[in-house]
ROMARDO-173457 format. One record per residue (C-alpha): x, y, z; residue number from 1. Coordinates in nm, 3 decimals, padded with zeros to 5 digits. Layout:
N
        u        v        w  seq
        X        Y        Z  NUM
...
# end
This chain:
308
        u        v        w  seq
   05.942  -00.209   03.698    1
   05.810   00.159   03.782    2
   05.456   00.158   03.693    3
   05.276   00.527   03.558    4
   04.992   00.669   03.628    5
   04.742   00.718   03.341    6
   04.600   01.029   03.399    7
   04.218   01.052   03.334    8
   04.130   01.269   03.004    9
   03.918   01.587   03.101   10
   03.579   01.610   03.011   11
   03.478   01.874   02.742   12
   03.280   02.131   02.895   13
   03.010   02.296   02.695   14
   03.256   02.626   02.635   15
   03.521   02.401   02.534   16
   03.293   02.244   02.257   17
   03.157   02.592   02.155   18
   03.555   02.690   02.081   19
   03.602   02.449   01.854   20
   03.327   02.428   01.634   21
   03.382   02.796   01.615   22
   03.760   02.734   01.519   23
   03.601   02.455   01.269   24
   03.330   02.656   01.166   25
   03.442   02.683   00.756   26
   03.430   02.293   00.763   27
   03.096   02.320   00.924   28
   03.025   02.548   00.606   29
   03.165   02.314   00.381   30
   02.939   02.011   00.470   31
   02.645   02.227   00.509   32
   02.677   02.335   00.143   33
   02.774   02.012   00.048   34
   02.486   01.877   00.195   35
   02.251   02.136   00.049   36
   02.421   02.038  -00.323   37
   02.335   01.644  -00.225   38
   01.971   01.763  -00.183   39
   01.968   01.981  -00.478   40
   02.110   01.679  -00.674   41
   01.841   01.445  -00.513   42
   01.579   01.663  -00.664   43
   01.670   01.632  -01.019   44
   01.757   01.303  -01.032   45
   01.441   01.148  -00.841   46
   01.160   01.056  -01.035   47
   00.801   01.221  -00.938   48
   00.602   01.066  -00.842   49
   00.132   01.145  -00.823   50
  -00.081   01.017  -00.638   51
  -00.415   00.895  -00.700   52
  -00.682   00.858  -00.448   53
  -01.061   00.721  -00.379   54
  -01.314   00.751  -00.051   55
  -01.495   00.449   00.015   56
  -01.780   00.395   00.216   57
  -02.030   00.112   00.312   58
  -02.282   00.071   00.075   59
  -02.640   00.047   00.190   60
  -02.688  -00.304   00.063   61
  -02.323  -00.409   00.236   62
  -02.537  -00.639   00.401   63
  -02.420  -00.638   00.734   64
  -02.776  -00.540   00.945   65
  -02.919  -00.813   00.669   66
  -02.736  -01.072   00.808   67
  -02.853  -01.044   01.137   68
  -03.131  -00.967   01.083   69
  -03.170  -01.306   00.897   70
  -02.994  -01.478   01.143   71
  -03.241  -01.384   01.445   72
  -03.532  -01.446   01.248   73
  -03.349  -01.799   01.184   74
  -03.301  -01.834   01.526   75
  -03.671  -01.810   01.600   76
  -03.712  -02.129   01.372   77
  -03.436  -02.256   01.573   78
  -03.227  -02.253   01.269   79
  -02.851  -02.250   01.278   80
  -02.754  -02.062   00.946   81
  -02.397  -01.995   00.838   82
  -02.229  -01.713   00.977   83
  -02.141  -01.463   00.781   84
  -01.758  -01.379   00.859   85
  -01.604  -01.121   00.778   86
  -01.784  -00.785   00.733   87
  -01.831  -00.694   00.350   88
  -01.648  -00.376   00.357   89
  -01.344  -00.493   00.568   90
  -01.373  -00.754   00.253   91
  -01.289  -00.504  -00.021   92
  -01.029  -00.360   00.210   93
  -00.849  -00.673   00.262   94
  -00.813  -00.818  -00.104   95
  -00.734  -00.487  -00.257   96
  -00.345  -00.587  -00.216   97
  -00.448  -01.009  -00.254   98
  -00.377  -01.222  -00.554   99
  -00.668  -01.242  -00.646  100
  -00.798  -00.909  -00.735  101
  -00.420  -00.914  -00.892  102
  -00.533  -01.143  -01.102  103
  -00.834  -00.940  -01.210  104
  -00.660  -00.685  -01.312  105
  -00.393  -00.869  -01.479  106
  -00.697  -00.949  -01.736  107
  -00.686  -00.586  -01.850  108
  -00.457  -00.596  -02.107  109
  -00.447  -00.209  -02.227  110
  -00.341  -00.117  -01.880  111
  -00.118  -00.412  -01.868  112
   00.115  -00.244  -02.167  113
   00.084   00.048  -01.970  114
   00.209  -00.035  -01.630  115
   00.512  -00.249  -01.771  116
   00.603  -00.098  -02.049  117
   00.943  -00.163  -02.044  118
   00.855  -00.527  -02.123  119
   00.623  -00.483  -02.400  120
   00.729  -00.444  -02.774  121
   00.460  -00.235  -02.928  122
   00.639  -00.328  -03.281  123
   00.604  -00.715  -03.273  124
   00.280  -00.675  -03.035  125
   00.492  -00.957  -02.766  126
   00.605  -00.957  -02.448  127
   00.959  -00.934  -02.413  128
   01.242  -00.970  -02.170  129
   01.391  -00.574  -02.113  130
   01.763  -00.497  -02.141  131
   01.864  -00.417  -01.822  132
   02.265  -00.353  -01.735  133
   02.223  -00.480  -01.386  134
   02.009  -00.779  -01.492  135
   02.380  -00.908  -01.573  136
   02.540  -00.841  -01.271  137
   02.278  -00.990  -01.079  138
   02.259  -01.300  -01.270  139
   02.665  -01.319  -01.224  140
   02.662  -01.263  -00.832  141
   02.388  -01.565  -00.815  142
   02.587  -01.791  -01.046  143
   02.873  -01.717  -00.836  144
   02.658  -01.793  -00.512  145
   02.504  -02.125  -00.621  146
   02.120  -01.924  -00.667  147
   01.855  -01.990  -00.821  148
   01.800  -01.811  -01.122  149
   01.432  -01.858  -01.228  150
   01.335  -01.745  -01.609  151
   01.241  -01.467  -01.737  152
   00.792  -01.471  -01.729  153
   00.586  -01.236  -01.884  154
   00.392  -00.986  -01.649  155
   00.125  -01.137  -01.496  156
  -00.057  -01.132  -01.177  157
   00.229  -01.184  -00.902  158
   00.404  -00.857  -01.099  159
   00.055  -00.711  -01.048  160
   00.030  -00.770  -00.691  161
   00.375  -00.663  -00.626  162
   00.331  -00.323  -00.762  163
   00.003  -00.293  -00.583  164
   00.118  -00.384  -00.249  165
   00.443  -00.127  -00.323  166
   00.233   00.150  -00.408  167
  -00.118   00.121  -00.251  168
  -00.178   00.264   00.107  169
  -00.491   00.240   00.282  170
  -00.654   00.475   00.578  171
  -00.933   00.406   00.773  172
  -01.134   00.643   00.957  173
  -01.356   00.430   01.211  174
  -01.519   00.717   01.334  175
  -01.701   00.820   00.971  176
  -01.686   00.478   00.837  177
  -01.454   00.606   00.526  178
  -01.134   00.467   00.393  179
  -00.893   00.645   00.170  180
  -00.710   00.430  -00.094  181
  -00.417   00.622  -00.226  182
  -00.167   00.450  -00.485  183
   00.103   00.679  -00.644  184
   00.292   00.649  -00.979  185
   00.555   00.855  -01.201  186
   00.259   00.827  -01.450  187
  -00.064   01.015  -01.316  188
  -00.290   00.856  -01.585  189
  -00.140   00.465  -01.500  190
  -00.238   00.609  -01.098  191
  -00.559   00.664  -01.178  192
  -00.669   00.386  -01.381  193
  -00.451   00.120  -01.171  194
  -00.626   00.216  -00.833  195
  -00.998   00.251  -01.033  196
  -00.903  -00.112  -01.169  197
  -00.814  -00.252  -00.795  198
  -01.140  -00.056  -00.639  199
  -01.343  -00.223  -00.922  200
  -01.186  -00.537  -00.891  201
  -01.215  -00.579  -00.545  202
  -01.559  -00.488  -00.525  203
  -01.652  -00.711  -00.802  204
  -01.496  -00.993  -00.585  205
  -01.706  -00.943  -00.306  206
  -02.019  -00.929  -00.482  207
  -01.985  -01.260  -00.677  208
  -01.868  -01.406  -00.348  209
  -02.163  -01.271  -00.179  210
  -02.377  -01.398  -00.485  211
  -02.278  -01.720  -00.406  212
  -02.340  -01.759  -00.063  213
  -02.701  -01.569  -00.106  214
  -02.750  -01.827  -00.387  215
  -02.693  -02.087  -00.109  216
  -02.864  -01.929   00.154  217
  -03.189  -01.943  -00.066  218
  -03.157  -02.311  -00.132  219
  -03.114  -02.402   00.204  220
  -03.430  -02.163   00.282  221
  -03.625  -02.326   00.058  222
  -03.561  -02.652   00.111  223
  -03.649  -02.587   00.473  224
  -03.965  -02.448   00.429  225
  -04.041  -02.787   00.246  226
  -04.005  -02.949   00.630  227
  -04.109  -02.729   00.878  228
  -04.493  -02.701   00.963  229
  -04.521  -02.491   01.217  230
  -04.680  -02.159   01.083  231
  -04.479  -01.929   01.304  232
  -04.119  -02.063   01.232  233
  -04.241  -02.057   00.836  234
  -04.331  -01.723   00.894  235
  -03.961  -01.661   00.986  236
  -03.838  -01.838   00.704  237
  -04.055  -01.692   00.496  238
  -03.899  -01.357   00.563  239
  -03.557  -01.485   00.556  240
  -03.650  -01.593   00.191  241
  -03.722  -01.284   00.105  242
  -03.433  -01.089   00.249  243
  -03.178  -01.366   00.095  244
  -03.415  -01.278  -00.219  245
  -03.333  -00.895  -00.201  246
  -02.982  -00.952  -00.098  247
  -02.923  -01.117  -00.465  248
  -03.141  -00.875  -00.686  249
  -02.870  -00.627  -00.560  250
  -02.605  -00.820  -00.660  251
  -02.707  -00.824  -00.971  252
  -02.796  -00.487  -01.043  253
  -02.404  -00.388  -01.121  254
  -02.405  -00.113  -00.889  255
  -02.123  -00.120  -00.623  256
  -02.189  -00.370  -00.408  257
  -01.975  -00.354  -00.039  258
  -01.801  -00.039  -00.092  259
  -01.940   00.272  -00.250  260
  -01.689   00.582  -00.394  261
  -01.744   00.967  -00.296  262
  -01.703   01.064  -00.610  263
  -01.413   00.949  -00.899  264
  -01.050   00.843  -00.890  265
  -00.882   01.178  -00.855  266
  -00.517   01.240  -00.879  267
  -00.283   01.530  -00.740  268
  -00.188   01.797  -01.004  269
   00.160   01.786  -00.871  270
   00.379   01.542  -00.753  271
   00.353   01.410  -00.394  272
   00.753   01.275  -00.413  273
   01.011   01.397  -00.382  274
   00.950   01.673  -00.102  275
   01.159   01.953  -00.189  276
   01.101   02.117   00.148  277
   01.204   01.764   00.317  278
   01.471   01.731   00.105  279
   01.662   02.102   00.157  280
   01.603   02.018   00.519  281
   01.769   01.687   00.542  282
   02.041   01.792   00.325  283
   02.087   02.104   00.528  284
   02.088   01.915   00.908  285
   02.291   01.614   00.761  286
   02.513   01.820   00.587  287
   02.589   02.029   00.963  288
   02.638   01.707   01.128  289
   02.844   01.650   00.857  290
   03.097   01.910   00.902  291
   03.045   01.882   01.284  292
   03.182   01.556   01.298  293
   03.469   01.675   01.074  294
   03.537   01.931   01.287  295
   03.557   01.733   01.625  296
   03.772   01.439   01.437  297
   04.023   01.680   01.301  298
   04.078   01.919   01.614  299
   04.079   01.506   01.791  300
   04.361   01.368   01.552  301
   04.567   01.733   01.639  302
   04.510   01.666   02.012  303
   04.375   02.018   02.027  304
   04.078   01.948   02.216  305
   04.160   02.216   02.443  306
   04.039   02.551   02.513  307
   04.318   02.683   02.399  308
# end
């Protein structure tokens, strides 16, 4: 049995590449327009979408220099006082997207009707379940598929939190001790109010959480300066008392409390999404590769790879 020699397939060479996608340069066309009418498409059909957005920075009263301050002054009564954890402002931060804040702002029910409309029935003043055409298809697939299928709840804090944490961004800037929340949303109004409701909410949190601890912080005080005798660690306590004793009054004064705003929820006058620059330009580079690709496959199937 003769055997053949399989001779090795020569390499394209740059002028051999620049022949054909000249020879395939109308398909090249074709999928560049095409991809430019994709884009165009993209434009109308995506919904806009605003965004809203709010500088924070640490309050005054955000406690932090309080708390060590009390604690050293503890520490001269050689007095082991709670620590404080984490820092006030990194508080607000952190819940903005938790469940509970969620929950806060689940209470409000105006912006509740606002944010799921779909689900609310302004005629019978109920919550209802919307009509959706896929809702059936899904629920067949997971039939099909042995899933669960759990019912159909009214809006509540877990939808709350999942549009937060879908739409909220946060952006620290260490340097200048400012964050930037930004939450976007096809309605601009619904942007506004939802991120003023989180910022609010969040805030709130902290100082009723920090109200609590002070609270217990002063009773510990006090019942400590019931014990000790010696005039210089009262002295210490004594001024520890009165810090904790500050620390609450501005708690209580309904001013923000860990994180205070530069200024009001604003929101952008035009839509931040979709990019129409960004979007021409992807549909005009994927549309070339497109036709590229085209180009090479059909010269490939016609085993014209050639310079010829």
């Amino acid at each position: 049995m003769s055997l053949e020699r399989v001779q090795p397939a020569a390499a394209i060479t740059p002028a051999m590449l620049v022949n054909l996608l000249w020879r395939g340069k109308w398909l090249i066309v074709a999928g560049t327009l095409l991809g430019l009418l994709g884009s165009i498409a993209y434009l109308h059909l995506a919904t806009p979408r605003y965004m809203a957005y709010l500088q924070l920075v640490p309050t005054e009263q955000s406690g932090v220099q309080v708390a060590r301050n009390i604690s050293g002054l503890a520490s001269l009564a050689g007095i082991n006082l709670p620590r404080g954890g984490t820092p006030q402002f990194a508080f607000v931060l952190e819940t903005m997207k938790g469940r509970d804040v969620a929950e806060a702002v689940a209470q409000n029910q105006p912006l509740m009707r606002r944010l799921f409309a779909a689900s609310w029935n302004p005629a019978t003043g109920r919550w209802e379940q919307p009509e959706d055409r896929l809702h059936g298809i899904e629920s067949a697939i997971k039939t099909v598929l042995a899933m669960p299928q759990p019912a159909w709840t009214p809006p509540g804090a877990l939808q709350v939190q999942r549009q937060v944490q879908k739409r909220l961004s946060i952006t620290e800037d260490n340097k200048h001790s400012i964050a930037t929340i930004t939450l976007t949303h096809p309605d601009p109004a619904i942007a506004r109010d939802l991120l003023a409701a989180v910022y609010e909410a969040s805030d709130t949190l902290q100082r009723a959480r920090m109200e609590r601890r002070t609270v217990a912080y002063i009773d510990y005080i006090s019942h400590k300066l019931l014990t000790v005798q010696l005039a210089e660690h009262r002295a210490a306590l004594a001024n520890a008392l009165a810090e904790q004793e500050r620390m609450l009054m501005m708690a209580r004064t309904g001013q923000p409390f860990a994180a205070d705003p530069l200024g009001m929820v604003s929101v952008t006058d035009k839509p931040v999404s979709p990019n129409m620059v960004i979007a021409l330009a992807a549909g005009l580079v994927l549309g070339g590769l497109m036709g590229i690709g085209a180009a090479i496959f059909m010269w490939w199937r016609r085993g014209q790879l050639t310079t010829a």
